[in-house]
C-alpha positions in Angstrom: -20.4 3.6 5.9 -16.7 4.3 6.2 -14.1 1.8 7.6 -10.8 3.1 7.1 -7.8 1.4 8.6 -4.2 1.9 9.1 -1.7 -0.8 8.2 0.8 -1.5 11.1 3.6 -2.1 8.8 5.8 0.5 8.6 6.8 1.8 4.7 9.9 3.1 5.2 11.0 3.0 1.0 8.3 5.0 -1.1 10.5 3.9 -4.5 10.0 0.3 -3.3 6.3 0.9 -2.7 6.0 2.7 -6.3 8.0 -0.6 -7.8 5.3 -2.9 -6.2 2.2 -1.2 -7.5 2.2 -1.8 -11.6 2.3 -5.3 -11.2 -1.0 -5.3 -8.8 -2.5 -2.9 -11.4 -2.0 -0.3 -9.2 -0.5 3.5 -9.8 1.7 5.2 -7.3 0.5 9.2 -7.9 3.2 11.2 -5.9 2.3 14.1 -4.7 -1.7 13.2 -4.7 -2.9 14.9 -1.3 -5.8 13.1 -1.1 -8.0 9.4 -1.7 -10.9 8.8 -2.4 -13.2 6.8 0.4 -16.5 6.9 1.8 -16.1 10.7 2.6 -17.2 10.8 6.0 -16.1 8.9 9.5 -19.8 7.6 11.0 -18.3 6.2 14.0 -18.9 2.2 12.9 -14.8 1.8 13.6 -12.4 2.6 15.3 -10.1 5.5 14.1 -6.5 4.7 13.4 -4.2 5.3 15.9 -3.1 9.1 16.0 -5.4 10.2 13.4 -9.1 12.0 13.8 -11.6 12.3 11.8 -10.5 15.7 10.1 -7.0 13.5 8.9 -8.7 11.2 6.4 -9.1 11.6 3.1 -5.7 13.3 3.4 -2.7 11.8 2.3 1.2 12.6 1.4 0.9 10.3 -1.6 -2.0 8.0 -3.4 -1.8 4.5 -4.6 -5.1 4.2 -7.2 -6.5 1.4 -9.4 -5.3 1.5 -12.9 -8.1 2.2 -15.2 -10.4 2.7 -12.3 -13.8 4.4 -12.3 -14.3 7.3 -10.3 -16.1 5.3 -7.6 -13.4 3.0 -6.6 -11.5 3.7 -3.2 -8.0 4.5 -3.1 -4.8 4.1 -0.3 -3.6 7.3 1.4 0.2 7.1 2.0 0.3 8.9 5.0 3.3 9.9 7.9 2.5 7.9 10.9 1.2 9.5 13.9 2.6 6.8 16.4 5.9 8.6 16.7 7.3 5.5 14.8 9.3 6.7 11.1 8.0 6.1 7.6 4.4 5.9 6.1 1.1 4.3 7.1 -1.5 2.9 4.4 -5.2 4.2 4.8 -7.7 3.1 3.0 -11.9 2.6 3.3 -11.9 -1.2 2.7 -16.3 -0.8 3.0 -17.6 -3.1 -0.2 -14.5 -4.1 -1.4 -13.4 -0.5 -1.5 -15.4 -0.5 -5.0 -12.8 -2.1 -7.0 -10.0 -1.8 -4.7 -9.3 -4.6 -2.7 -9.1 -6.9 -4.9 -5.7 -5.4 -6.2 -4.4 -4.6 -2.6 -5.8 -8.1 -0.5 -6.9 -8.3 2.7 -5.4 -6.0 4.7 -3.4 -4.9 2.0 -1.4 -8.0 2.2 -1.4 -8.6 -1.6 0.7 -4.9 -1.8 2.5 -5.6 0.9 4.5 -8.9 -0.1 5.3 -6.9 -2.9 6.6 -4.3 -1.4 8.4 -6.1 1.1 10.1 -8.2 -2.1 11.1 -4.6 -3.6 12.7 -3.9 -0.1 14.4 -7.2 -0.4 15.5 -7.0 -4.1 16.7 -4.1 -3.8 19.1 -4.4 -0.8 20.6 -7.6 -2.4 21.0 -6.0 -4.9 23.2 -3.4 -2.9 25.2 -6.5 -1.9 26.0 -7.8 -5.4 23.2 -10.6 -5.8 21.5 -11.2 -9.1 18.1 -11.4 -8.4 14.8 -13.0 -10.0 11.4 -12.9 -9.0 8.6 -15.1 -9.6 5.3 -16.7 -7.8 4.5 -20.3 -6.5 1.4 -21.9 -6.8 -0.1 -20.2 -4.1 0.6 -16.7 -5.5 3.2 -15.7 -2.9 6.5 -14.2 -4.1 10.0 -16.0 -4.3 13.3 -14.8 -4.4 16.2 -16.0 -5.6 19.8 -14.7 -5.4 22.9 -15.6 -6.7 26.4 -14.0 -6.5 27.0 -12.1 -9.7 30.1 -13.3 -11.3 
């Protein structure tokens, strides 16, 4: 069974994307022109929007699963096809993605709080802040910044 999905958010900042995958256990492979999934569309979802079924499996860039085995699913970084700028995520999220989704979250939401904290770090620091990272109790990320002196 295949169920690949498109991410709405828009990834506009592939260095911040590469910044937030080592600490998911995730690799950013640039380059990578393909991800591993199911293999083949069988019409139990919906295709994302703007793609068809010859588009998956193809990809501008791959995010993989450190130390993965050759089973586990990967995430296409892929243009989007909406006519909106930046990147999509794909990925086959069918049992877990074999090891993947457990390092990405639901709906990729684990990568993407961590990319959207790259995004942020890095444009404060743009504006001069000192910045630190760490997580709460529930495992979501907080920022703080202070005026460099």
């Amino acid at each position: 069974m295949s169920h690949v999905v498109a991410i709405e958010k828009s990834i506009t900042d592939l260095d911040a994307l590469r910044r937030a995958c080592p600490g998911l256990g995730l690799e950013f492979r640039e380059g990578q022109r393909t991800y591993n999934w199911y293999g083949t569309h069988v019409g139990d979802y919906p295709l994302p929007v703007g793609f068809t079924m010859e588009d998956l499996g193809k990809c501008e860039h791959a995010i993989v699963v450190q130390d993965a085995n050759a089973n586990t699913y990967e995430v296409g970084v892929v243009r989007r096809r909406d006519g909106k700028p930046g990147y999509t995520l794909l990925f086959d999220f069918y049992a877990g993605g074999f090891g993947l989704m457990p390092c990405i979250g639901k709906d990729a939401g684990r990568l993407l709080k961590e990319y959207s904290a790259e995004v942020s770090i890095a444009e404060l620091k743009r504006m001069g802040r000192a910045v630190t990272k760490h997580y709460n109790e529930n495992g979501d990320v907080v920022l703080r910044a202070k005026v460099r002196a």
